[in-house]
PLY file of the C-alpha trace (Angstrom):
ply
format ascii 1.0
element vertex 85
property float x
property float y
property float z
element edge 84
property int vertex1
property int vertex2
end_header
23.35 -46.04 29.24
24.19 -46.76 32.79
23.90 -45.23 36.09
25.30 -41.74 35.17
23.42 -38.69 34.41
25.27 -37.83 31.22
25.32 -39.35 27.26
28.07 -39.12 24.97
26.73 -38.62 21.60
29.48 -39.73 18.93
28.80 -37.91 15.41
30.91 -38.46 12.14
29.54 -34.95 9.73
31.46 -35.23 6.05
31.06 -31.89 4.93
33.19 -30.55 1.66
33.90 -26.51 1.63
33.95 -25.08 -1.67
36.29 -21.53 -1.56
34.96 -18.57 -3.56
37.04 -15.86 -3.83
36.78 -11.71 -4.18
33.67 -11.42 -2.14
33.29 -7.42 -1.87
32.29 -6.60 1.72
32.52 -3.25 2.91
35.42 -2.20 5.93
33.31 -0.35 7.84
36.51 0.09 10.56
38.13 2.04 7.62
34.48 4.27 6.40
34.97 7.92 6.66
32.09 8.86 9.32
32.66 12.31 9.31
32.15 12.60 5.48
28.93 9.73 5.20
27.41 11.98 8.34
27.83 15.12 6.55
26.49 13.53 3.16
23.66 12.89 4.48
22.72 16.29 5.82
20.38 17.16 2.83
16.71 18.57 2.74
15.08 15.11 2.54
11.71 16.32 2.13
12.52 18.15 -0.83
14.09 14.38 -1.73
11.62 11.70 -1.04
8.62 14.23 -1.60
7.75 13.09 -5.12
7.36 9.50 -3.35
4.68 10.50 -0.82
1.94 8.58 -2.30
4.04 5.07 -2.54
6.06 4.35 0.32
7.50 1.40 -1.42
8.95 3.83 -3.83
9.93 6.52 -0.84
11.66 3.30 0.16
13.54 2.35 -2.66
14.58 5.69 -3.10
16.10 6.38 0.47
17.91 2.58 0.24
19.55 3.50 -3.04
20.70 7.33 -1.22
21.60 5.54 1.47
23.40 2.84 -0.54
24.69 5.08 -3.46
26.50 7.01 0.16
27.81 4.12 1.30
29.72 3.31 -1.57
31.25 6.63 -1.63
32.73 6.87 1.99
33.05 2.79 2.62
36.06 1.35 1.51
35.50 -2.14 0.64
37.95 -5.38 1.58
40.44 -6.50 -1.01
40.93 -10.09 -1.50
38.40 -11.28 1.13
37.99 -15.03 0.84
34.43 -16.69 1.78
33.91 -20.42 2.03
30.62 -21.82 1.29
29.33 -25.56 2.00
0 1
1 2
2 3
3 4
4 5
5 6
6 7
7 8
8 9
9 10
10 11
11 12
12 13
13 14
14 15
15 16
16 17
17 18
18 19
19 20
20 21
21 22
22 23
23 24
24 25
25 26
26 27
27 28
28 29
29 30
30 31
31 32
32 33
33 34
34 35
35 36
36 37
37 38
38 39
39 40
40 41
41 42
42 43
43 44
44 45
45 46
46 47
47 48
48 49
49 50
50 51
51 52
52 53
53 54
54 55
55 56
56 57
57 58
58 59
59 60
60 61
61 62
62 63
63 64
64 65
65 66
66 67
67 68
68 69
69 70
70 71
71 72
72 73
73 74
74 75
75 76
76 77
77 78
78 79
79 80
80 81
81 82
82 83
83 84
């Protein structure tokens, strides 16, 4: 190795990308805030009350509000290419 205090490390990596298109992401730069914000001003007691015995279900429940909101105000990308290895 010699007299110096640094290695070169040489590495050959073959790797093949395989491209899969119309991945739907969501462009959050383009979401309407003001609209997802006001969405979400609802009485959720009254909502996740019949849940109060199984949080897993209270859960489930808020994710799929939460989610089912999303979807509504979030535009999502056209076209958007992903490569995978």
């Amino acid at each position: 190795m010699g007299k110096y205090d640094h290695s070169v490390l040489k590495i050959h990596c073959n790797l093949t990308a395989r491209k899969v298109n119309n991945v739907n992401k969501y462009n959050y730069a383009k979401a309407d805030y003001d609209s997802l914000r006001n969405s979400c001003e609802i009485n959720w007691i009254d909502i996740l009350c019949p849940f109060d015995s199984d949080i897993e279900n209270m859960w489930a429940h808020f994710k799929k509000e939460v989610r089912d909101r999303i979807s509504q105000f979030v535009p999502k990308h056209k076209n958007f290419n992903v490569f995978t290895a």
